[in-house]
SETORFI-413567 format. One record per residue: residue number from 1; residue in one letter; y, x, z of N, C-alpha, C, CB in turn. Coordinates in Angstrom, 1 decimal. Glycine has a CB too. Layout:
residues N
+-----+---+--------+--------+--------+--------+--------+--------+--------+--------+--------+--------+--------+--------+
:   k : r :    n_v :    n_u :    n_w :   ca_v :   ca_u :   ca_w :    c_v :    c_u :    c_w :   cb_v :   cb_u :   cb_w :
+-----+---+--------+--------+--------+--------+--------+--------+--------+--------+--------+--------+--------+--------+
: NUM : A :      Y :      X :      Z :      Y :      X :      Z :      Y :      X :      Z :      Y :      X :      Z :
...
+-----+---+--------+--------+--------+--------+--------+--------+--------+--------+--------+--------+--------+--------+
***
This chain:
residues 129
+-----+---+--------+--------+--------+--------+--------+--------+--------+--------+--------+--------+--------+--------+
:   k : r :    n_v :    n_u :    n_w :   ca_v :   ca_u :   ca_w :    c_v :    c_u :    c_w :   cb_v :   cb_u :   cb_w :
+-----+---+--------+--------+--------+--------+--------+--------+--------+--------+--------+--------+--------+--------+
:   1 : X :    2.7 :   14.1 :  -12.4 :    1.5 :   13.6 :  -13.0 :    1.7 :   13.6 :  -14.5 :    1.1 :   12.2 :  -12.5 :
:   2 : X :    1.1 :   14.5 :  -15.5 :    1.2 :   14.5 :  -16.8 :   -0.2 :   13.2 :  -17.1 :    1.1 :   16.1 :  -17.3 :
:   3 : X :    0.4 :   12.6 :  -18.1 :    0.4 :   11.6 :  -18.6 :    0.5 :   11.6 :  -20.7 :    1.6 :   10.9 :  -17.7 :
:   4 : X :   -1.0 :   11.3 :  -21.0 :   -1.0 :   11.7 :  -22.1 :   -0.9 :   10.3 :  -23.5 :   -2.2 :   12.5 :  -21.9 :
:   5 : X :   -0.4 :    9.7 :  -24.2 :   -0.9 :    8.5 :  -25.0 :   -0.5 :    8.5 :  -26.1 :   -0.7 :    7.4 :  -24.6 :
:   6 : X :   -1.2 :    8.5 :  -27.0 :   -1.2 :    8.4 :  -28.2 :    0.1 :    9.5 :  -29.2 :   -1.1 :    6.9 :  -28.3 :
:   7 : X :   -0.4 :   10.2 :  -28.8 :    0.0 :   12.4 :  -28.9 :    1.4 :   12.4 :  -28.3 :    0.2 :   13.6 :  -31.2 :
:   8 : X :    1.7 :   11.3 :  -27.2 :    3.0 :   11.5 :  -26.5 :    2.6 :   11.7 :  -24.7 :    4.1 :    9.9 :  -26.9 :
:   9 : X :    4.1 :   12.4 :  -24.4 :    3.3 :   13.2 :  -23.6 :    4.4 :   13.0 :  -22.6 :    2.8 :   14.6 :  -24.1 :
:  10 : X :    4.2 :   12.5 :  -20.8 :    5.3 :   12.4 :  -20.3 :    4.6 :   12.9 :  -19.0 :    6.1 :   11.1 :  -20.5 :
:  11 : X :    5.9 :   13.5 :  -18.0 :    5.1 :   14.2 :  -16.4 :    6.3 :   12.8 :  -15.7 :    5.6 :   16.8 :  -15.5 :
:  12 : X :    5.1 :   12.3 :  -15.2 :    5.8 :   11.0 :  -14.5 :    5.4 :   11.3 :  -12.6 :    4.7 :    9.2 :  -15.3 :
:  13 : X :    7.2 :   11.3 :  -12.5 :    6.9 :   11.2 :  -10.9 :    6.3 :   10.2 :  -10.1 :    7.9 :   11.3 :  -10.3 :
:  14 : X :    5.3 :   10.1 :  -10.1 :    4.5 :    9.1 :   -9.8 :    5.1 :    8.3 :   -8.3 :    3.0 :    9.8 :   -9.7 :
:  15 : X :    5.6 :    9.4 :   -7.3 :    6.5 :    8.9 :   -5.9 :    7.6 :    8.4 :   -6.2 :    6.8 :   10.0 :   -4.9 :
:  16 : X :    8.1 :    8.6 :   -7.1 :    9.3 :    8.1 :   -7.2 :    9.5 :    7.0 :   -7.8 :    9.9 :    8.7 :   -7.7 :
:  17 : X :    8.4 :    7.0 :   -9.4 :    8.2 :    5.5 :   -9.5 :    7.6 :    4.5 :   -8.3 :    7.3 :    5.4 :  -10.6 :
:  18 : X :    6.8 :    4.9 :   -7.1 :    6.4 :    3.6 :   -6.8 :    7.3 :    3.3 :   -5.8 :    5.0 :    3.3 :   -6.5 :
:  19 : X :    8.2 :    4.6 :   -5.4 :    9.5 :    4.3 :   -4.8 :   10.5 :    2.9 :   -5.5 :   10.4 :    5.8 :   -4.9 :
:  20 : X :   10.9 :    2.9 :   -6.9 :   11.0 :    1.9 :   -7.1 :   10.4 :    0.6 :   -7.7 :   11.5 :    2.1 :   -7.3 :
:  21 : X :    9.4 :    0.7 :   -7.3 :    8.7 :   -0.7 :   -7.7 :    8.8 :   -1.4 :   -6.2 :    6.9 :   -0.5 :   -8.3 :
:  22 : X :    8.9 :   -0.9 :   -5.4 :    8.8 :   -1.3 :   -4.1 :   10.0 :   -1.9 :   -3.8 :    8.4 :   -0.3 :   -3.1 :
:  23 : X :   11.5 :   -2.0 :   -4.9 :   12.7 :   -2.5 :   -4.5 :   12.5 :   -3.8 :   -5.7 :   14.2 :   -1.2 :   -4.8 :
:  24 : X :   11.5 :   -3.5 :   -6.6 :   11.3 :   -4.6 :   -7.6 :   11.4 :   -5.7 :   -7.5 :   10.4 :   -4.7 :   -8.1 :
:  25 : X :   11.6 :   -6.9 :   -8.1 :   11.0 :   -8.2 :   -8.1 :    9.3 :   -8.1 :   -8.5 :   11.9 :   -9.2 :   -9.1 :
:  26 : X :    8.8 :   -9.3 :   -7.8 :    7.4 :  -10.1 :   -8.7 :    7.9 :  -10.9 :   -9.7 :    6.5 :  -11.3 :   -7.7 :
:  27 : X :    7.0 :  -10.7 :  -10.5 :    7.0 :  -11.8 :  -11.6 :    7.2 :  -12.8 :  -10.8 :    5.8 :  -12.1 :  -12.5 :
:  28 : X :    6.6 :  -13.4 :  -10.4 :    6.3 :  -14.7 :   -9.8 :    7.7 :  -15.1 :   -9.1 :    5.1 :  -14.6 :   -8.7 :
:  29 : X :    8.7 :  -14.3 :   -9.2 :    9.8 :  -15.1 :   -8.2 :   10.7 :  -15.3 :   -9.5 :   10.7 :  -14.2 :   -6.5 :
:  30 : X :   10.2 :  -14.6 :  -10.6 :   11.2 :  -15.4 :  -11.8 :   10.7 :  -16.6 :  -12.8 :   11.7 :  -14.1 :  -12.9 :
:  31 : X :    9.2 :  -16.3 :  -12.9 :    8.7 :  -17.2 :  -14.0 :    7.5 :  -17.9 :  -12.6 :    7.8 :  -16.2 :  -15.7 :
:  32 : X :    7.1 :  -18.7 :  -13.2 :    5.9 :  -20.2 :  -12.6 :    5.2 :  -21.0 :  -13.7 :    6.9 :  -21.6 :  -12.0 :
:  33 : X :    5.8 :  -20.2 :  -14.8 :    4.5 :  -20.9 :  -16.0 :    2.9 :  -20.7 :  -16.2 :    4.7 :  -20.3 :  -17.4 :
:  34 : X :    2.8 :  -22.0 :  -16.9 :    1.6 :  -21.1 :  -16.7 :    0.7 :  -19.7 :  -17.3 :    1.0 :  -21.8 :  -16.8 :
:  35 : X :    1.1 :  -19.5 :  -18.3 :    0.6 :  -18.1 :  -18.8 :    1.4 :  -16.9 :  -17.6 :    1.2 :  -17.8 :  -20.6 :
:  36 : X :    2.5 :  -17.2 :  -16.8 :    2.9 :  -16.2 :  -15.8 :    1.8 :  -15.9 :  -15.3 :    3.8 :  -16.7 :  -14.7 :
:  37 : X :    1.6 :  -17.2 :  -14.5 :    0.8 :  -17.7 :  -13.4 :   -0.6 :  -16.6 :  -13.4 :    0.3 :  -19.4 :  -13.7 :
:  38 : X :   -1.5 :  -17.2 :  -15.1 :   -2.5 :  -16.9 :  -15.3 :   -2.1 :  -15.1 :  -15.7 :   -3.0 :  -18.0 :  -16.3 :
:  39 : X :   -1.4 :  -14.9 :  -15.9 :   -1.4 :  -13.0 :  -15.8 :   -1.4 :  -12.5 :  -14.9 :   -0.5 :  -12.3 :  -16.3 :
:  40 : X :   -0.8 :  -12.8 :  -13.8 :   -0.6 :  -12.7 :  -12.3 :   -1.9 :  -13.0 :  -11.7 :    0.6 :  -13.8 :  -11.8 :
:  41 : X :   -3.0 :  -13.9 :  -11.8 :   -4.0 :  -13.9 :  -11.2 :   -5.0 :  -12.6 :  -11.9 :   -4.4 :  -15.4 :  -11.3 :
:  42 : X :   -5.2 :  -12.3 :  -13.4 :   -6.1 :  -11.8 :  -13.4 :   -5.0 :  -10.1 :  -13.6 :   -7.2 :  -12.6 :  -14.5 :
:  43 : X :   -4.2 :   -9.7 :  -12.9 :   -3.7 :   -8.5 :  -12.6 :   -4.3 :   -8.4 :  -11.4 :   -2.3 :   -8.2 :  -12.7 :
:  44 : X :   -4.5 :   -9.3 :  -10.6 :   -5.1 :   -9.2 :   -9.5 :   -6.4 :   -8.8 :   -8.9 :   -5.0 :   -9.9 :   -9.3 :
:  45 : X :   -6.9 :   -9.1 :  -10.0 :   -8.6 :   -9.0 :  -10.3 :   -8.7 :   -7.8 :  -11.1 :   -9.3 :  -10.5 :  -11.1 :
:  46 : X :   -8.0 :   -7.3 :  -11.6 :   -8.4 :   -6.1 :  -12.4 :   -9.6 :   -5.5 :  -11.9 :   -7.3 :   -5.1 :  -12.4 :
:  47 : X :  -10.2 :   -4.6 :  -12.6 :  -11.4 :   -3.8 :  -12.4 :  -10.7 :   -2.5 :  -12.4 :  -12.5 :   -3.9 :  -13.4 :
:  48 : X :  -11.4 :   -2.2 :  -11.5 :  -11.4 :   -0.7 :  -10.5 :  -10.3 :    0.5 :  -11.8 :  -13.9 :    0.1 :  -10.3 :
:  49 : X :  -10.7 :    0.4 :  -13.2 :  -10.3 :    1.3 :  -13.9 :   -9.2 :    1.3 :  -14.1 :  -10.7 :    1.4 :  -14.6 :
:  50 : X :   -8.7 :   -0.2 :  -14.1 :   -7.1 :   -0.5 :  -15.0 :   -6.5 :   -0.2 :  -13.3 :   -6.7 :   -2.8 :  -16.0 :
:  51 : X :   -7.0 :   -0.7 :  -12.4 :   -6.0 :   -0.6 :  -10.8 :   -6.3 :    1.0 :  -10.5 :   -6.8 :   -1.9 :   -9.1 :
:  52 : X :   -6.7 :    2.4 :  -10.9 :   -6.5 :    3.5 :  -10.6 :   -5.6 :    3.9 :  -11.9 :   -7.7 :    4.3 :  -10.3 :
:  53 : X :   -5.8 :    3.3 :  -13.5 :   -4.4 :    4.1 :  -14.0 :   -3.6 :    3.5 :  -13.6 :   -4.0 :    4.3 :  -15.3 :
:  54 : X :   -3.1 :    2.0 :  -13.0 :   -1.6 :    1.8 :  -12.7 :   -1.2 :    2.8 :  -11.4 :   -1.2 :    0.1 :  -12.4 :
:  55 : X :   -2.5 :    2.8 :  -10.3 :   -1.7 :    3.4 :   -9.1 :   -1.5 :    4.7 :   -9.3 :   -2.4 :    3.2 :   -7.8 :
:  56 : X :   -2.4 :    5.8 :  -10.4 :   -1.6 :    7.2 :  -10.4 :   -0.5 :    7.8 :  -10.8 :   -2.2 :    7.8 :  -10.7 :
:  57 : X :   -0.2 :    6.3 :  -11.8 :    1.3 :    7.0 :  -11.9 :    2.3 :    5.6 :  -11.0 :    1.9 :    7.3 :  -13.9 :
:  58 : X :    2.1 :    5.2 :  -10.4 :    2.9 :    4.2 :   -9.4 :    3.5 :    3.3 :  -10.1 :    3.9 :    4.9 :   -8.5 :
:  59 : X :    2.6 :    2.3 :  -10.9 :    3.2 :    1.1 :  -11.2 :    2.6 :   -0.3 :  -10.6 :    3.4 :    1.0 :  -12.6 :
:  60 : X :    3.4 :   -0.6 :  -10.2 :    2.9 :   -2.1 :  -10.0 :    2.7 :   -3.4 :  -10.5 :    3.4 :   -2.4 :   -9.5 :
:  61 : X :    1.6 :   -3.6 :  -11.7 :    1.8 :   -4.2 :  -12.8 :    2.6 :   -5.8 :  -12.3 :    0.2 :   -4.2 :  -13.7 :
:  62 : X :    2.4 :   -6.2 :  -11.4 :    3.0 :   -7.5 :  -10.5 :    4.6 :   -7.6 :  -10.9 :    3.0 :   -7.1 :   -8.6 :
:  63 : X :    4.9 :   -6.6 :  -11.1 :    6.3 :   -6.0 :  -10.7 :    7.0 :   -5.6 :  -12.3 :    6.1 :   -4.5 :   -9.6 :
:  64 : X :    6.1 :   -5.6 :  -13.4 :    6.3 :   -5.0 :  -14.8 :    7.7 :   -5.9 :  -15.4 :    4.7 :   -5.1 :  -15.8 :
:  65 : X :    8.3 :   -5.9 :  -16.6 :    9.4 :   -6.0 :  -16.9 :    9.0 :   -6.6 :  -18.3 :   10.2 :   -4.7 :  -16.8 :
:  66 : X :    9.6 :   -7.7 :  -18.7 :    9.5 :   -8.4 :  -20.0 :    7.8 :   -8.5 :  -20.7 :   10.6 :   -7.6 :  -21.0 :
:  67 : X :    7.7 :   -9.7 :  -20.0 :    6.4 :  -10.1 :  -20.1 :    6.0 :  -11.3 :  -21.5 :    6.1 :  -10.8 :  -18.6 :
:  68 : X :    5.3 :  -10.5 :  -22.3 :    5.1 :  -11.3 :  -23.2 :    3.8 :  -11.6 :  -23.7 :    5.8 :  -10.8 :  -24.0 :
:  69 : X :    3.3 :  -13.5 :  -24.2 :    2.1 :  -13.7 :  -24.2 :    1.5 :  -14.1 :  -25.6 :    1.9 :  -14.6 :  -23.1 :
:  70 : X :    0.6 :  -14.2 :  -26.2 :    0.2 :  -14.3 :  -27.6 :   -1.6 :  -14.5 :  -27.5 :    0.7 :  -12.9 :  -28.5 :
:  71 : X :   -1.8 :  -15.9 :  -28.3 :   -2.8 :  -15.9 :  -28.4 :   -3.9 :  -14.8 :  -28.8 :   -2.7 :  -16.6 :  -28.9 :
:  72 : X :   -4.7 :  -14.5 :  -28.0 :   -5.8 :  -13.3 :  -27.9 :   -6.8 :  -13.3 :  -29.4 :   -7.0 :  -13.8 :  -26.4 :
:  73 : X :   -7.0 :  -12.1 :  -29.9 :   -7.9 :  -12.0 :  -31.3 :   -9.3 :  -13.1 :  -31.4 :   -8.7 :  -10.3 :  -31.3 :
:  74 : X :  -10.1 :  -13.1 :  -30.1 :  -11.1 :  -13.7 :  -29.9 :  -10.9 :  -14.5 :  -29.1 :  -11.9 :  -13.1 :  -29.7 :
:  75 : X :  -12.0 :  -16.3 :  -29.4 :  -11.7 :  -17.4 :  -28.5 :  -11.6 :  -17.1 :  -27.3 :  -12.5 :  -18.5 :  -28.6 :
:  76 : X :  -11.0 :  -17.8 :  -26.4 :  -10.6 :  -17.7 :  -24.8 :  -10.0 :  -16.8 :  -24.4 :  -11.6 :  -17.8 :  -24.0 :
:  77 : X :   -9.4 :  -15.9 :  -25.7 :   -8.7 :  -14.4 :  -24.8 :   -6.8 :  -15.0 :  -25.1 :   -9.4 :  -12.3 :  -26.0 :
:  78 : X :   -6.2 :  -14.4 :  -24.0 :   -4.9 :  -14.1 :  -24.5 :   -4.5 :  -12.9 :  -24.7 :   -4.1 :  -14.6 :  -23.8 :
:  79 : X :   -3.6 :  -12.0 :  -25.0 :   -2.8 :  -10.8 :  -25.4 :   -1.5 :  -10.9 :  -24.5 :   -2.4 :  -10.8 :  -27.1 :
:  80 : X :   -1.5 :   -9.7 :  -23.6 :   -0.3 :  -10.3 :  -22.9 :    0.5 :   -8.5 :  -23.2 :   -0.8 :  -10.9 :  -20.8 :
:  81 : X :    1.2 :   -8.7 :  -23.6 :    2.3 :   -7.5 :  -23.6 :    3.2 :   -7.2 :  -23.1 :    2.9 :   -7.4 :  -24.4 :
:  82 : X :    3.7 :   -6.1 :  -22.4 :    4.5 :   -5.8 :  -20.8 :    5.0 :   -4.9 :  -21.0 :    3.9 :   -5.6 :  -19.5 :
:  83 : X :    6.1 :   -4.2 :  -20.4 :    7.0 :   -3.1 :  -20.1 :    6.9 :   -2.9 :  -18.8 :    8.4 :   -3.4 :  -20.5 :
:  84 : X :    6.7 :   -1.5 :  -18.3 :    6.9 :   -1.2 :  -17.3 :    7.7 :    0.1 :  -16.9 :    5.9 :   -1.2 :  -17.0 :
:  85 : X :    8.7 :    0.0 :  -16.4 :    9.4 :    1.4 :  -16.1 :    9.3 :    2.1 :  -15.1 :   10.7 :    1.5 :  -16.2 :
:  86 : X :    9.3 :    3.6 :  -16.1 :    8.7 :    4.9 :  -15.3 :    9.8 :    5.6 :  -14.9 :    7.7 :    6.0 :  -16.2 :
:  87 : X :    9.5 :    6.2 :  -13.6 :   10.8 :    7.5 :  -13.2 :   10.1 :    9.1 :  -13.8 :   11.0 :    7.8 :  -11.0 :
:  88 : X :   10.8 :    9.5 :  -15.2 :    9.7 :   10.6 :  -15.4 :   10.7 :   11.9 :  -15.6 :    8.5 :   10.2 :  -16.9 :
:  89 : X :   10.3 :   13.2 :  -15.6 :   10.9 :   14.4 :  -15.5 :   10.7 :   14.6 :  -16.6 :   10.6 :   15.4 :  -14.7 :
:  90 : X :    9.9 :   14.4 :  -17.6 :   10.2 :   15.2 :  -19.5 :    9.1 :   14.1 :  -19.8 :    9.5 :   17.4 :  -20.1 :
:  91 : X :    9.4 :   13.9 :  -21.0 :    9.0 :   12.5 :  -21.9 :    9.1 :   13.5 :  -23.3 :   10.3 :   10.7 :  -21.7 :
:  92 : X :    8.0 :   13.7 :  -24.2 :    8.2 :   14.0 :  -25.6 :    7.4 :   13.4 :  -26.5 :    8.1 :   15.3 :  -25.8 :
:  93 : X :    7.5 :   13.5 :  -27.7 :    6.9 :   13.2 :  -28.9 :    6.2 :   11.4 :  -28.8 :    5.8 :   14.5 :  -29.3 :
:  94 : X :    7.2 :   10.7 :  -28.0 :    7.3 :    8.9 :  -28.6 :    7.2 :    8.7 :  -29.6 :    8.4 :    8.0 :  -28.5 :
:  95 : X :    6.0 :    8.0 :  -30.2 :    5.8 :    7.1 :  -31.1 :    5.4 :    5.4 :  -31.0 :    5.0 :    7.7 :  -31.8 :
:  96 : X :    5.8 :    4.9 :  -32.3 :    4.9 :    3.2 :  -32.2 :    3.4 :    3.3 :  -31.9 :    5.0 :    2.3 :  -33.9 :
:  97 : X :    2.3 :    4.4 :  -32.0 :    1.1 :    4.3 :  -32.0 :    0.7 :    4.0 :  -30.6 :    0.6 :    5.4 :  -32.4 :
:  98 : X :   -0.5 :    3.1 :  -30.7 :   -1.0 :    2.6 :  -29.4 :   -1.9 :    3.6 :  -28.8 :   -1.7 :    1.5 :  -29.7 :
:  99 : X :   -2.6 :    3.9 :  -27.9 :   -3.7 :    4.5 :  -27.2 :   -4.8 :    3.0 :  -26.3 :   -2.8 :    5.8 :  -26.0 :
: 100 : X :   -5.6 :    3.6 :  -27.0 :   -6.8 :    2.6 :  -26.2 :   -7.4 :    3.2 :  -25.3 :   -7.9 :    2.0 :  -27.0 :
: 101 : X :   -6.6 :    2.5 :  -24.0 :   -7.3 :    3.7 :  -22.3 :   -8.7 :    2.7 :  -22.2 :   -6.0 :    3.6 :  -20.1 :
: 102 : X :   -8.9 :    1.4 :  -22.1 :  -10.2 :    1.2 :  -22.3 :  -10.7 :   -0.4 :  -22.7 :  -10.9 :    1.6 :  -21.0 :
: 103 : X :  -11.3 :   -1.2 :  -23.1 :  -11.4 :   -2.1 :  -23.8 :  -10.9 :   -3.2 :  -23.5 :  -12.3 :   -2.2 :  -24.2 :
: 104 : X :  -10.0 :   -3.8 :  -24.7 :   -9.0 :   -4.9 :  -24.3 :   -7.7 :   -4.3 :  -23.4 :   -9.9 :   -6.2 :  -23.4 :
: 105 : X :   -7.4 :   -3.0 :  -23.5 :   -6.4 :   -2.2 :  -22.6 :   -5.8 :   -1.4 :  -23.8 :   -7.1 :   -1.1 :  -21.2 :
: 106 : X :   -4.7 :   -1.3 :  -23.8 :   -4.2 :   -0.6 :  -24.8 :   -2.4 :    0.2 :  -23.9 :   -4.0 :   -2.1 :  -26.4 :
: 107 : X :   -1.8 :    1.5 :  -24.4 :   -0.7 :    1.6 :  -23.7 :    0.2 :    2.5 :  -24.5 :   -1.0 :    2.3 :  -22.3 :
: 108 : X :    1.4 :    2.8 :  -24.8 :    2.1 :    4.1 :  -25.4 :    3.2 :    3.7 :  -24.3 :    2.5 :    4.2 :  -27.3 :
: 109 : X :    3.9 :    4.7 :  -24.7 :    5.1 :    5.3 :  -24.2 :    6.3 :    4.3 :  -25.0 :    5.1 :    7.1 :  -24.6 :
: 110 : X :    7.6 :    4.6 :  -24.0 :    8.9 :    3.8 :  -25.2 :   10.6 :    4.2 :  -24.5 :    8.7 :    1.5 :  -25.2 :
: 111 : X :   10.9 :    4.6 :  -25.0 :   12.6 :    5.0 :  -24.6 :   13.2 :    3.8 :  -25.0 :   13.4 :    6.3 :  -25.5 :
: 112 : X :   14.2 :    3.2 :  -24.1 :   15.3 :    2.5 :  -24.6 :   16.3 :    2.5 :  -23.5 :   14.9 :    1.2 :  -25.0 :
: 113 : X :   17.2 :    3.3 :  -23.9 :   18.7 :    3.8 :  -23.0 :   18.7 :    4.6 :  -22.5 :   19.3 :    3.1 :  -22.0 :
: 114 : X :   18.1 :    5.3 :  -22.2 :   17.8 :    6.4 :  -21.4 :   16.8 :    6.5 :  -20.8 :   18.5 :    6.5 :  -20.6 :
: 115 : X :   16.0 :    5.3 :  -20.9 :   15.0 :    4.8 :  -19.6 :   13.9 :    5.2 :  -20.5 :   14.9 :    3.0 :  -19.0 :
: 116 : X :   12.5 :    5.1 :  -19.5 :   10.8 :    5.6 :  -20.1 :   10.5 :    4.6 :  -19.6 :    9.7 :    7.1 :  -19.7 :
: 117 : X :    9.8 :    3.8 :  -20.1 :    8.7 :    2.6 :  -20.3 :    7.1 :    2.8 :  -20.5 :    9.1 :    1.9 :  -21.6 :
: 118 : X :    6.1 :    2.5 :  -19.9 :    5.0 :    2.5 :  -20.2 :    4.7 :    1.0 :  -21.0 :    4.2 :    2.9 :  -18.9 :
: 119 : X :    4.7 :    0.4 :  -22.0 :    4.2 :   -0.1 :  -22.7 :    2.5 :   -0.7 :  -22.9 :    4.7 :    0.6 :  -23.4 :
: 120 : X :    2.3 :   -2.2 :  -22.6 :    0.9 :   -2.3 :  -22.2 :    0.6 :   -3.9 :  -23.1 :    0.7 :   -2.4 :  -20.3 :
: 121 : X :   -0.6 :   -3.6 :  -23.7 :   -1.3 :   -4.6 :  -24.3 :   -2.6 :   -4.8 :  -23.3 :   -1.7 :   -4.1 :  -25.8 :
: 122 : X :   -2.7 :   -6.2 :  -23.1 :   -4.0 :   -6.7 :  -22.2 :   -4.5 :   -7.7 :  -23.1 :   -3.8 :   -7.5 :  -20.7 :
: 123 : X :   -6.0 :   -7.5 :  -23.1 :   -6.9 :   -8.5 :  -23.8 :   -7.3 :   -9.4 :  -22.8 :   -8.2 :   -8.0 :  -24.6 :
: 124 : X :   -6.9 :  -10.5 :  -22.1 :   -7.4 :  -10.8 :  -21.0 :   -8.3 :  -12.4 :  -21.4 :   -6.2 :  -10.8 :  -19.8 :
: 125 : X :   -9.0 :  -12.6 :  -20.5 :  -10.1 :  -14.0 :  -20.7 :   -9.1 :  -14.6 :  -20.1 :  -11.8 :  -14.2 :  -19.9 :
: 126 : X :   -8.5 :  -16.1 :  -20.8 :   -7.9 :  -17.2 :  -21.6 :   -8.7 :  -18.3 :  -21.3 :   -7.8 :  -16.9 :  -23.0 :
: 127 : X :   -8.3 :  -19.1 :  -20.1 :   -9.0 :  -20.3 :  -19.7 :   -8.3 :  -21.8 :  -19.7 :   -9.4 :  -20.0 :  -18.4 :
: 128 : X :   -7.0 :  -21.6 :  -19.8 :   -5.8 :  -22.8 :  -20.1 :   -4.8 :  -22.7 :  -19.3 :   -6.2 :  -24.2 :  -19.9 :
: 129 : X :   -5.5 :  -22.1 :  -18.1 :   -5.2 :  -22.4 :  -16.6 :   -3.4 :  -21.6 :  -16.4 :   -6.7 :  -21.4 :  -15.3 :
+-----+---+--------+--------+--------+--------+--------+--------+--------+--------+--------+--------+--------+--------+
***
């Protein structure tokens, strides 16, 4: 599955990644906070768009890697920022630039060790909870 973001460009085995997401942990069996909590509920609820780009290249955002949270641009929103790692066959031309797949969704690409990372900004509604 070629996979395009922000002029970087990676063919992600999509079976193989969800081969290992399926050995993954949940969030939820490491953190119980509440901003966990509250990311974990509304990954759940996603709309139709954000739950067909995670499933075509096989990630399981549940399952994503160094979860970070920050008060959201606009009242009641938070910013939640995530790593997710990809099993991919060629990865080229990584940069810091973001791609906006669709509003309050943001993604690029990221190498570190060897590894490919899908990289994700969420604008999500911010209730306390």
């Amino acid at each position: 599955m070629i996979l395009t973001l922000a002029g970087a460009r990676a063919d992600v085995d999509a079976e193989k990644t969800r081969e290992m997401y399926a050995r993954l942990p949940y969030i939820r069996q490491g953190c119980q906070c509440p901003l966990c909590r509250s990311f974990l509920e509304r990954v759940a609820n996603f709309d139709a768009e954000k739950r067909v780009f995670f499933a075509k290249i096989g990630v399981d955002a549940e399952k994503c890697e160094s979860l970070w949270s920050y008060p959201g641009t606009r009242p009641g929103t938070q910013l939640y920022t995530f790593r997710c790692p990809l099993v991919c066959v060629d990865v080229s031309g990584i940069t810091e630039e973001w791609e906006t797949v669709a509003e309050g969704f943001s993604a690029r690409f990221a190498g570190d060790g060897g590894r490919v990372f899908l990289e994700v900004e969420l604008l999500l509604k911010w209730d306390g909870v």
